[in-house]
PAZAPA-4460 file (N, C-alpha, C; in steps of 0.05 Angstrom, whole numbers, plus 32768, in hexadecimal, padded with zeros to 4 digits):
% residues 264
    n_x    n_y    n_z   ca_x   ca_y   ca_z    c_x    c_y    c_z   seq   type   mol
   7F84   823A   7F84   7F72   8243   7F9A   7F82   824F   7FB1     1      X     A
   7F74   825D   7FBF   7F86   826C   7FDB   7F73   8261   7FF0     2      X     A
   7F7F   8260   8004   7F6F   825D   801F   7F77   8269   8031     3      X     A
   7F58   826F   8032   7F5E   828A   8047   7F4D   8285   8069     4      X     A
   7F5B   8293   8074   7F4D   828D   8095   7F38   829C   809D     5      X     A
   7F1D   828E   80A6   7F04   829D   80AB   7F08   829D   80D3     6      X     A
   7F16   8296   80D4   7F07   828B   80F3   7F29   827E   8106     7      X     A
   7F29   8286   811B   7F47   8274   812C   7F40   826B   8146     8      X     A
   7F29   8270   8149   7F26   8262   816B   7F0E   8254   816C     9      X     A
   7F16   8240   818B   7F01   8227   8185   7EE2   8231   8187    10      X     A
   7ED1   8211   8184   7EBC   821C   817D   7EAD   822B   818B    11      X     A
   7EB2   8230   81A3   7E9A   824B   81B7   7E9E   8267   81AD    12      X     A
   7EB9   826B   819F   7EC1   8286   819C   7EC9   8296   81A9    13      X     A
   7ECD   82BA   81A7   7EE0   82C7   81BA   7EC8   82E0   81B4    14      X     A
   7EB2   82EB   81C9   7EB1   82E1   81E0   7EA5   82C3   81E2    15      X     A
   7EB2   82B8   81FC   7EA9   829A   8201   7E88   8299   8217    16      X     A
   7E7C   828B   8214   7E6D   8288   8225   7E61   8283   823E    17      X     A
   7E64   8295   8257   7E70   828E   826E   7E8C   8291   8274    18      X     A
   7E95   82A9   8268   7EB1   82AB   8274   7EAB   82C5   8269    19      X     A
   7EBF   82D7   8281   7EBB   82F1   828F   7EDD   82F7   828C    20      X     A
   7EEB   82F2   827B   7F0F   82EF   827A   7F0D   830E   826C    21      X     A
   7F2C   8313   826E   7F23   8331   8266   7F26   8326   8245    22      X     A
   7F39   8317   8234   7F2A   8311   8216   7F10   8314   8210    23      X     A
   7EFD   8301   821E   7EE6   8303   8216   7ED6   831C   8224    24      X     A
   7ED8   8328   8236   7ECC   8345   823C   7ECF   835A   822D    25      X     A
   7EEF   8355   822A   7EEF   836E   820F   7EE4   836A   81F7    26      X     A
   7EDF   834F   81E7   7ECF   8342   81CC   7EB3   834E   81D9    27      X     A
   7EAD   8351   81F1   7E8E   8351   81F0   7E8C   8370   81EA    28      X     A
   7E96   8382   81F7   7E90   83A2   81F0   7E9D   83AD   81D7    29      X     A
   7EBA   8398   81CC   7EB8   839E   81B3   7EBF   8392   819E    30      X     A
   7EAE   838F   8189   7EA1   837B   8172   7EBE   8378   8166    31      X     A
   7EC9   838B   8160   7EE1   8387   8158   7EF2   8371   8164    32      X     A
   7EFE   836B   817E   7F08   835D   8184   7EFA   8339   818A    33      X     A
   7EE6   8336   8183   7EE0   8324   8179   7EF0   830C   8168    34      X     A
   7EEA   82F0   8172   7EFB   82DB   8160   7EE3   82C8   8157    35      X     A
   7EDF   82C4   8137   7ECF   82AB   8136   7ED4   828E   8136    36      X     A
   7ECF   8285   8140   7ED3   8264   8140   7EE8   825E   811C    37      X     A
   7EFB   824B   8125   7F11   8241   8111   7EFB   8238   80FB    38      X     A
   7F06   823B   80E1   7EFD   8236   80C2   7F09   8243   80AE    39      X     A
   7F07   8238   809B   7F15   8239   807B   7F07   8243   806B    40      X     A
   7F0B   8255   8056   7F00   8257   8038   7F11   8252   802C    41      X     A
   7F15   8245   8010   7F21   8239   7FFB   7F0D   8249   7FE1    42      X     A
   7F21   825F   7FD5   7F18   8275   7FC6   7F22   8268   7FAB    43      X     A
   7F1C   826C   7F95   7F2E   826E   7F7C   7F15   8289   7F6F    44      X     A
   7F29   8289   7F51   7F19   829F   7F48   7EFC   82A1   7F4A    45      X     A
   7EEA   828D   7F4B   7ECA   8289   7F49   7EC4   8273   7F57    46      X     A
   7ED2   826D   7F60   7EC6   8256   7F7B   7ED5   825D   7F93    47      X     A
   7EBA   824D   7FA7   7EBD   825F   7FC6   7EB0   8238   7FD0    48      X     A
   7EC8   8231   7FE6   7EBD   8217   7FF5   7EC8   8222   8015    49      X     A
   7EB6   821A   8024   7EBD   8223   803F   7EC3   8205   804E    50      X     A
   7EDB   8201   805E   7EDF   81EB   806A   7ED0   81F3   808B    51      X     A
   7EC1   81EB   8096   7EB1   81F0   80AC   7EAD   8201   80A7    52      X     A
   7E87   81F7   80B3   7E6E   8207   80B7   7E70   820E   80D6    53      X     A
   7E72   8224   80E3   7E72   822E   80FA   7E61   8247   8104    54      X     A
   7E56   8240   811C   7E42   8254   8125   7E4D   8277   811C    55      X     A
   7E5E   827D   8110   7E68   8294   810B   7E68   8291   80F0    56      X     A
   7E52   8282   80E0   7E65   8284   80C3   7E56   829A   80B5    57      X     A
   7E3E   82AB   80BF   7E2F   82BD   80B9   7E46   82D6   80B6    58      X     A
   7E54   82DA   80CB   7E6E   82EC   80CC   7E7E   82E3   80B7    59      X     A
   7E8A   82CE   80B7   7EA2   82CB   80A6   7E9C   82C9   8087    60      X     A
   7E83   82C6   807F   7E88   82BC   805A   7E8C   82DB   8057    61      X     A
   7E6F   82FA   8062   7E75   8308   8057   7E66   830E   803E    62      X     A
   7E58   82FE   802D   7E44   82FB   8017   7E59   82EE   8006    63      X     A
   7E61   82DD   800A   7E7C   82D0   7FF9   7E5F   82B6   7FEE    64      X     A
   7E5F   82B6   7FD2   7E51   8298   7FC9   7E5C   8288   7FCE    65      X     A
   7E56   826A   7FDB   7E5E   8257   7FDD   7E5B   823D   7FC9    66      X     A
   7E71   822D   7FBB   7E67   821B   7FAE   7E67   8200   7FB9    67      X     A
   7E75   8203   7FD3   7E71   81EB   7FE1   7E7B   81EE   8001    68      X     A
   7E7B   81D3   800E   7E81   81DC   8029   7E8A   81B8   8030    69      X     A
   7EA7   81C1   8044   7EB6   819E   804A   7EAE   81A6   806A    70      X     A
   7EA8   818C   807D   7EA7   8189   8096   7EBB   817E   80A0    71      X     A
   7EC7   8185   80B1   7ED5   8173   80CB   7ED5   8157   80D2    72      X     A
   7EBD   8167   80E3   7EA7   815B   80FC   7E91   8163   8106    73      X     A
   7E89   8150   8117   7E6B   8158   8126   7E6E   8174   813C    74      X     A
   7E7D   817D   8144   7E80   8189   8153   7E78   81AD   8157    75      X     A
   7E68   81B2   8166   7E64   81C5   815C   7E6A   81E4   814B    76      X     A
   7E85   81ED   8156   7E8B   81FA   813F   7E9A   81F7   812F    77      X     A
   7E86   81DE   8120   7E9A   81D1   8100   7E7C   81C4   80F9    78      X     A
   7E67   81C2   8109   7E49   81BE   80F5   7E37   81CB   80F0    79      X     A
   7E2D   81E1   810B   7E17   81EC   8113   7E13   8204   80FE    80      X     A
   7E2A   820E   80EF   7E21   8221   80DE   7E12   8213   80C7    81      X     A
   7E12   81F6   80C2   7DFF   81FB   80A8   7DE7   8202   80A9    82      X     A
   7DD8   8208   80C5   7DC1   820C   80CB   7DBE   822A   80B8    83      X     A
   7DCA   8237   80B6   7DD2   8255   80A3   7DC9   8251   8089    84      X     A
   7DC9   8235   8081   7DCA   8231   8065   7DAB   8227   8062    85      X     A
   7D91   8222   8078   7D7B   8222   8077   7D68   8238   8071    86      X     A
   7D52   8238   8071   7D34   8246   8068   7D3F   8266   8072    87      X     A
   7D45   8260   8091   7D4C   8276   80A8   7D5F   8289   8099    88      X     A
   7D6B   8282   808D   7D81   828F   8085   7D8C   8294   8068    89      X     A
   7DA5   828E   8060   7DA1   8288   803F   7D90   827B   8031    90      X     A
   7D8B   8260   803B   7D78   825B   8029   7D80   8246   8007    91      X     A
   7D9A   823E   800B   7DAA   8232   8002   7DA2   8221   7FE8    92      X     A
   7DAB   821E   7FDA   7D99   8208   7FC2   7DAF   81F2   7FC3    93      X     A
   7DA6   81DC   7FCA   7DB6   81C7   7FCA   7DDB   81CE   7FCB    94      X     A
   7DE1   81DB   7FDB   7DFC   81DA   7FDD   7E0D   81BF   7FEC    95      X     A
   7E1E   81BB   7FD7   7E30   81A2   7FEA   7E33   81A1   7FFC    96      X     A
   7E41   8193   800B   7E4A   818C   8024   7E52   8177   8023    97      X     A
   7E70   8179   8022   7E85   8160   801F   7E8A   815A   803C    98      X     A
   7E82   8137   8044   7E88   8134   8066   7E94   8110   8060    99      X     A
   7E9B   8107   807A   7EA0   80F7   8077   7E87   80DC   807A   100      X     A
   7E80   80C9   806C   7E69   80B4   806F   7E5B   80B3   807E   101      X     A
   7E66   80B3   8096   7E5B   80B6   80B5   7E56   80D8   80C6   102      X     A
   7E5D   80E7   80B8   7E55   80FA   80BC   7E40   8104   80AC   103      X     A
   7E39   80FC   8097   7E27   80F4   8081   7E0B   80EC   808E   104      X     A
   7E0B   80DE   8094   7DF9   80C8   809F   7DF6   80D8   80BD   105      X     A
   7E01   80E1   80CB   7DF6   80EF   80E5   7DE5   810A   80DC   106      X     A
   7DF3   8117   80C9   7DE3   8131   80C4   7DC5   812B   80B0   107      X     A
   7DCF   8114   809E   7DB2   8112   8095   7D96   8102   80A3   108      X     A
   7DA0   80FC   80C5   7D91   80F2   80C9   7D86   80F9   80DF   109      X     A
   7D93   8112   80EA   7D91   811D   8102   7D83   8140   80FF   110      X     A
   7D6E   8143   8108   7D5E   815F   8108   7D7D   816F   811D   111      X     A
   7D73   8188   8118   7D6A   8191   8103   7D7F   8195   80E8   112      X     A
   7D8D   8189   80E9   7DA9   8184   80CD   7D93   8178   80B4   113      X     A
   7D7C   8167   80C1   7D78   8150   80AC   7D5F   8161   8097   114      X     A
   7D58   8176   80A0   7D40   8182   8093   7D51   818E   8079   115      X     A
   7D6E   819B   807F   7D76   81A6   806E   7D78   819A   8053   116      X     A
   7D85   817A   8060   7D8A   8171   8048   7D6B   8162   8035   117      X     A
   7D52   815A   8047   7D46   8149   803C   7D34   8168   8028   118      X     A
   7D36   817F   8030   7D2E   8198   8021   7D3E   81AC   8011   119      X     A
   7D55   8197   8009   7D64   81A2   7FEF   7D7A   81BC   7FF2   120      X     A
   7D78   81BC   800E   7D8A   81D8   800C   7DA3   81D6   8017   121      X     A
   7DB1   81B9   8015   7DC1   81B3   8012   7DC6   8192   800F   122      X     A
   7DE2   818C   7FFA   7DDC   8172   7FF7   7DF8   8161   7FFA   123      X     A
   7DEF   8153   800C   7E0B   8137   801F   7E18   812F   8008   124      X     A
   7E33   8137   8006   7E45   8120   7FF5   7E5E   8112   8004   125      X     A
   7E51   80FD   800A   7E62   80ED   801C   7E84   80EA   8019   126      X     A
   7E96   80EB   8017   7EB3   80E8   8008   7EC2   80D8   8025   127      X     A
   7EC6   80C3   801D   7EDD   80B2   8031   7EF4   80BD   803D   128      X     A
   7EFB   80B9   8052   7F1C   80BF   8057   7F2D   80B8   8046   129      X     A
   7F40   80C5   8036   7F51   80BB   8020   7F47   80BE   800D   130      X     A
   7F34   80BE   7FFC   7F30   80C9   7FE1   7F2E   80EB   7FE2   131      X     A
   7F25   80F9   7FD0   7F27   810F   7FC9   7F16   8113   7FBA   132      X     A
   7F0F   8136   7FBC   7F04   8147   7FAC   7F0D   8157   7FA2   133      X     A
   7F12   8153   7F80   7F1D   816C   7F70   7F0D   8188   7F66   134      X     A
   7F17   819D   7F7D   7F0D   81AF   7F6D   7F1D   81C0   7F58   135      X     A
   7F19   81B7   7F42   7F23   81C0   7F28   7F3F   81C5   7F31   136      X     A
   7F55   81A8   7F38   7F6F   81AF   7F39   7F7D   81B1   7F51   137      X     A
   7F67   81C5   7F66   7F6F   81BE   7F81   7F5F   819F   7F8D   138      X     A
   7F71   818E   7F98   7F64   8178   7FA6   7F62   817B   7FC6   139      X     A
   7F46   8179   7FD3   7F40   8177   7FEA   7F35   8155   7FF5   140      X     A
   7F54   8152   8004   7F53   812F   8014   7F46   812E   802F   141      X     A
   7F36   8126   8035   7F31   8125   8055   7F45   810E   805F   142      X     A
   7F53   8112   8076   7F63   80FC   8087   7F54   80F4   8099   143      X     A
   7F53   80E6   80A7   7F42   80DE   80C7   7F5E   80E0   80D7   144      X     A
   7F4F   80F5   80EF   7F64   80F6   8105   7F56   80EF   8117   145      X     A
   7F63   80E8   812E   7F54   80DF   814B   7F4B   80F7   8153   146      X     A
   7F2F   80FB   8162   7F25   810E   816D   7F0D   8105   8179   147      X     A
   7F07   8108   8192   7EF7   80FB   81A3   7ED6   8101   818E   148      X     A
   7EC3   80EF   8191   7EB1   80F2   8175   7E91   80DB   8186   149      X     A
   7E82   80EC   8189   7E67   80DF   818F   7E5A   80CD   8178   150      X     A
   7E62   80D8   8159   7E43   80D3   8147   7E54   80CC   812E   151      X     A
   7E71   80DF   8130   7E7D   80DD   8104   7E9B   80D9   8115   152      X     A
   7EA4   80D9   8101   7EC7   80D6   8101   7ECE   80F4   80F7   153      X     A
   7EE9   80F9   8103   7EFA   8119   80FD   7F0A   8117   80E5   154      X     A
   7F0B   812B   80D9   7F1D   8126   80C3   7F2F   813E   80C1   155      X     A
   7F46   8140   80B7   7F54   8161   80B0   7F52   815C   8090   156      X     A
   7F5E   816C   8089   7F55   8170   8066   7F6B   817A   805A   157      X     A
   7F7F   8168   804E   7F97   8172   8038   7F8D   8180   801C   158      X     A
   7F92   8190   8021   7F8E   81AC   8003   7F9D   81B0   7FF5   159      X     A
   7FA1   819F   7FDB   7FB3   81A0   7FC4   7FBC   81AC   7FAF   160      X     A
   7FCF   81B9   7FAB   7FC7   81C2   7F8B   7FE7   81BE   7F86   161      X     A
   7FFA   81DD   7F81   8014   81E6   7F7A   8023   81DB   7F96   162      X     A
   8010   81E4   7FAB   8020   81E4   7FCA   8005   81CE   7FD8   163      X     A
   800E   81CE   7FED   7FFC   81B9   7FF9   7FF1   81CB   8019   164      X     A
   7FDE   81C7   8021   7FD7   81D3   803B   7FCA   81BC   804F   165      X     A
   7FCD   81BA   8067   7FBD   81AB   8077   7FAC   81AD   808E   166      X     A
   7F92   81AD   808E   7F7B   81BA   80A7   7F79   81A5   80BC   167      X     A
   7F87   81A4   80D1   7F7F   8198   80E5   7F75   81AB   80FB   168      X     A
   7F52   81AE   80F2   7F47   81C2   810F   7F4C   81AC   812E   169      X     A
   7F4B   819C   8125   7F42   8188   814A   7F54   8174   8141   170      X     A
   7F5F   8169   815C   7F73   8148   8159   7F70   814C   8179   171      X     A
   7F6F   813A   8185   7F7A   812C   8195   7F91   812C   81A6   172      X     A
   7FA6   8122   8193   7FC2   8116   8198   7FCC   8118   8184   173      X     A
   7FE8   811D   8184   7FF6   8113   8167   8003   80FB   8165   174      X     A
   7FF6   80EF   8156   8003   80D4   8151   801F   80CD   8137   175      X     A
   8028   80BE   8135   8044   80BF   8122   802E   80C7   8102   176      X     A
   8014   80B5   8100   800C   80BD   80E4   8000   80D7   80E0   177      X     A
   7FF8   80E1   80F9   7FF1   8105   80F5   800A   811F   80F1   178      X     A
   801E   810F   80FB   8039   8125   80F8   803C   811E   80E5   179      X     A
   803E   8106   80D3   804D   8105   80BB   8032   8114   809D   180      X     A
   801A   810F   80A3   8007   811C   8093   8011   8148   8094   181      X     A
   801D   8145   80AC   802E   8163   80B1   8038   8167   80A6   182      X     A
   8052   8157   80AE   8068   814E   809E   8069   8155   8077   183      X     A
   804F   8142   806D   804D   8145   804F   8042   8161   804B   184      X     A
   8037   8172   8055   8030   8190   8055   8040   81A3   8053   185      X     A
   803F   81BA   803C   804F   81CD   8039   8043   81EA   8052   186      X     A
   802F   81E9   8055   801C   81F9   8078   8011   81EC   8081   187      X     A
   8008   81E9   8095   7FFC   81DD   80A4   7FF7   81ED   80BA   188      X     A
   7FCF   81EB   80BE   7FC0   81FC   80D1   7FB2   81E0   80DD   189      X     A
   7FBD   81E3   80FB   7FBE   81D6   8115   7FB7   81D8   812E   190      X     A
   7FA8   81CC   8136   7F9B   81CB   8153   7FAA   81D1   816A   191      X     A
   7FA2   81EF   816C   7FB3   8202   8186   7F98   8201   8199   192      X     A
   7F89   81F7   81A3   7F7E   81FC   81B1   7F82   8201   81CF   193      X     A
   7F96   81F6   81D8   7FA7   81FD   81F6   7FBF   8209   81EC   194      X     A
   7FC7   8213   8201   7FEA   8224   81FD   7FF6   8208   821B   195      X     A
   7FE7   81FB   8220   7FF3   81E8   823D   7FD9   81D3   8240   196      X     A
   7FDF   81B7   824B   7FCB   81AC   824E   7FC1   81BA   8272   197      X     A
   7FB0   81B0   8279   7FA3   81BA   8291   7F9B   81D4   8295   198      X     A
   7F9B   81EB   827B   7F8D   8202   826F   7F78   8205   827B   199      X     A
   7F66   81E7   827B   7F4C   81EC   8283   7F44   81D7   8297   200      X     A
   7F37   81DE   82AC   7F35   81CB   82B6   7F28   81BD   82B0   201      X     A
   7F19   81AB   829D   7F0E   8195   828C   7F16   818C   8279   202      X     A
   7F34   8199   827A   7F4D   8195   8260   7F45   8171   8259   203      X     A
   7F4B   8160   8270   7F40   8144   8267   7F24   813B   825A   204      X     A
   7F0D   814E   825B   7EF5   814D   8249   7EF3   8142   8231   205      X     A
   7F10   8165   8229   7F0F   816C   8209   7F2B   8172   820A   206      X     A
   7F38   8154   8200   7F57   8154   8201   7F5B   8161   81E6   207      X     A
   7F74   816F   81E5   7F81   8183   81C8   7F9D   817F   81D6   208      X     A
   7FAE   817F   81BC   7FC9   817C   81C8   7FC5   819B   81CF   209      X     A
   7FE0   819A   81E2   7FDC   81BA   81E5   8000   81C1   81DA   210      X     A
   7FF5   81E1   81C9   8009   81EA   81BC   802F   81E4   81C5   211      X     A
   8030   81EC   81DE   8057   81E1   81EE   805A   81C3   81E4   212      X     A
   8045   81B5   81DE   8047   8197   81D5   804E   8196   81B8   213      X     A
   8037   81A4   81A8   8037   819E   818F   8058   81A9   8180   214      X     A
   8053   81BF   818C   8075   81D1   8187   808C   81BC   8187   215      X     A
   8096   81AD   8197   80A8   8192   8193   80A2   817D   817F   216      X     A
   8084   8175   8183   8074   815C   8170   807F   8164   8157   217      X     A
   8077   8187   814F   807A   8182   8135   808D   8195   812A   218      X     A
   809C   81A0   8138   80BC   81B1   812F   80C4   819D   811A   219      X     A
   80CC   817F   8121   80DE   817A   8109   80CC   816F   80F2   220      X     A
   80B4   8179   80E7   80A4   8174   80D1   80BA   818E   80C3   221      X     A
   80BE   819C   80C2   80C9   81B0   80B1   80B3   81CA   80A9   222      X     A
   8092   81BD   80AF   8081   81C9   809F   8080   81EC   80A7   223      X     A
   8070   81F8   8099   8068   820C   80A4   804B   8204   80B8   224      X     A
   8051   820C   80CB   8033   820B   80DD   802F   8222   80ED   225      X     A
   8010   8228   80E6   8000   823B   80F8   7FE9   822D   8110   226      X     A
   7FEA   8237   8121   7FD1   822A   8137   7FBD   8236   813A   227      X     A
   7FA3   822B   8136   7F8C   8228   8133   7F77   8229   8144   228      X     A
   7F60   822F   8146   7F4B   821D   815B   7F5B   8223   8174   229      X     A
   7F58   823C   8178   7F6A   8244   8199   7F4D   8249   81AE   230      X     A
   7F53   823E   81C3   7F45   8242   81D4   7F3E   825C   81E5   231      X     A
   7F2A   826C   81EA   7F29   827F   81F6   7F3C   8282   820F   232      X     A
   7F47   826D   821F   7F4D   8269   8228   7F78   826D   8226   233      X     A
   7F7F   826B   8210   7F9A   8264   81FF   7FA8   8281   8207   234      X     A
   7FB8   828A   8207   7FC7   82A6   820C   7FD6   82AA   81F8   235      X     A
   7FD8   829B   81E8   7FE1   82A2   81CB   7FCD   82B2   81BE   236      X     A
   7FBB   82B7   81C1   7F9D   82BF   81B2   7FB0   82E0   81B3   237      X     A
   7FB8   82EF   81C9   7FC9   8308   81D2   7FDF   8303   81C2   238      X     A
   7FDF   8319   81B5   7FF3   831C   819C   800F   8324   81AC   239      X     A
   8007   8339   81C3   801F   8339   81D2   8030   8321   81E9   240      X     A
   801C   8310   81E7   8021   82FD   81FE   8046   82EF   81F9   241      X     A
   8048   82E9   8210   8065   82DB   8215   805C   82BF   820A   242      X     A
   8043   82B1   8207   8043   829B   81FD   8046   829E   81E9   243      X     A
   803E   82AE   81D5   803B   82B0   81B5   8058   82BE   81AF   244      X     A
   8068   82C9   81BC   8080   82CE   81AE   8095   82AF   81B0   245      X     A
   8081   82A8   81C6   8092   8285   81CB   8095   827B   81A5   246      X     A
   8074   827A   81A4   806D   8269   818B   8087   8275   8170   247      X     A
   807C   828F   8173   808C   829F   8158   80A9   8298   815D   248      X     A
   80BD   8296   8179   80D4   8293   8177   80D7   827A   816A   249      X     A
   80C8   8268   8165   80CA   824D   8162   80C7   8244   8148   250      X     A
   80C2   8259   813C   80BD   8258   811D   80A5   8249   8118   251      X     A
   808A   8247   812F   8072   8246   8124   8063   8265   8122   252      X     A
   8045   8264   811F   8039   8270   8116   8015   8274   8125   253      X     A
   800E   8285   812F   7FED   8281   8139   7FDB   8292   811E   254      X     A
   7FCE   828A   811F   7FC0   8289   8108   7FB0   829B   8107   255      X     A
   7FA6   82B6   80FA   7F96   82CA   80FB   7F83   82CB   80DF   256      X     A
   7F60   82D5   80EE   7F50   82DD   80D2   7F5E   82EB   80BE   257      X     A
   7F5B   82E0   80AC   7F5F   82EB   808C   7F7B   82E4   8082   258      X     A
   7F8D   82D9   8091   7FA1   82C5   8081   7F95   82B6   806F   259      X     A
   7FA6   82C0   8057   7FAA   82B2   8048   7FBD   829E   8035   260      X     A
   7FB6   8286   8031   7FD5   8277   8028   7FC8   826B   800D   261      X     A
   7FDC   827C   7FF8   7FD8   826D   7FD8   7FE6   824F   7FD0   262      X     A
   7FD8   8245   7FC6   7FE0   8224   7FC0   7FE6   8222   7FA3   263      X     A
   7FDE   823A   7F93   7FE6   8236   7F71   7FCF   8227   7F64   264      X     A
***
């Protein structure tokens, strides 16, 4: 399977809502420069699984069939697109949705998530932190990472096959067992959501390491890493920026739609 990138910035998107920056002024007059909220497709020859459902996922599949779909979290752009997969919209026939127990149990019990599932057009398969789902060869693990959480627990998702890949849209902090889950990764796509903490001023709200951090945290993993889930806010998002040639001197990577990374 290949995985490829639908989406690199957090969930409000680029333009953001309430911000007048010249990023998002220029996304508004033109469509082109537009960013959709961070997410995954996991392609092989005849199967299509999307890792987050996000208010942009109408943009990103593209008329791609789906045979399944892995969640995060509760958060909004990593849930709100399954609403796409209702009456309103596709219209879905029981499509999966691999989440964690407790994310399980929030969406099937909470309107309007809960109509979907109790009317078949899509169906909860709960999978633990630490077990797995084989799709024919490639294995998809959910981990639990810390990430501030009202209703489910966060998970990133190791993608297995020839090579190994690892999705951490959201964390927290890095702790010794999240660098080393790095660490075991041949890429790794990582929560860039700041280029500095105090980015925003409610940076303490909605804590994200911010990228000058992670760059030390995780240089000596060896891995390949790209950053993820960038904030409208991030100056790396500017391909010319002095922050983003920071990243590239450093032998990381910011993450752009339609990368793609083969696993064999």
């Amino acid at each position: 399977m290949d995985v490829r990138v639908l989406g690199t910035v957090q969930d409000g998107g680029v333009p953001h809502l309430g911000c007048a920056c010249d990023l998002c002024e220029g996304a508004r007059t033109d469509p082109g420069r537009q960013r959709y909220a961070s997410s995954l497709l996991l392609a092989g020859e005849s199967t299509r699984y999307l890792i987050d459902a996000t208010p942009d996922v109408r943009f990103q599949l593209r008329g791609d069939l789906l045979d399944g779909v892995f969640l995060t979290h509760e958060h909004l752009g990593h849930l709100s697109g399954l609403l796409y997969f209702g009456p309103e919209s596709l219209a879905a026939a029981q499509l999966t949705v691999h989440c964690t127990p407790q994310l399980a149990a929030f969406v099937g019990a909470n309107e309007p998530f809960a109509g979907l599932s109790e009317q078949d057009y899509i169906e909860l398969d709960p999978v633990r932190p630490g077990s797995g789902v084989d799709l024919a060869g490639t294995v998809v693990r959910p981990r639990r990472v810390p990430h501030r959480s009202t209703h489910a627990d966060t998970v990133a998702y190791r993608i297995s096959a020839d090579r190994s890949l690892l999705y951490v849209s959201d964390i927290d902090a890095w702790t010794d067992e999240t660098i080393r889950m790095v660490a075991d990764a041949d890429v790794a796509l990582v929560d860039g959501t700041f280029w500095r903490s105090g980015e925003l001023d409610r940076y303490d709200e909605v804590p994200h390491p911010a990228i000058v951090d992670s760059m030390d945290a995780l240089d000596p993993t060896g891995t390949e890493i790209h950053f993820t889930h960038l904030n409208h806010t991030n100056p790396v998002l500017q391909p010319g920026s002095e922050e983003r040639q920071r990243v590239e001197d450093r032998g990381f990577h910011v993450a752009d739609r339609a990368d793609t990374f083969t696993l064999g």
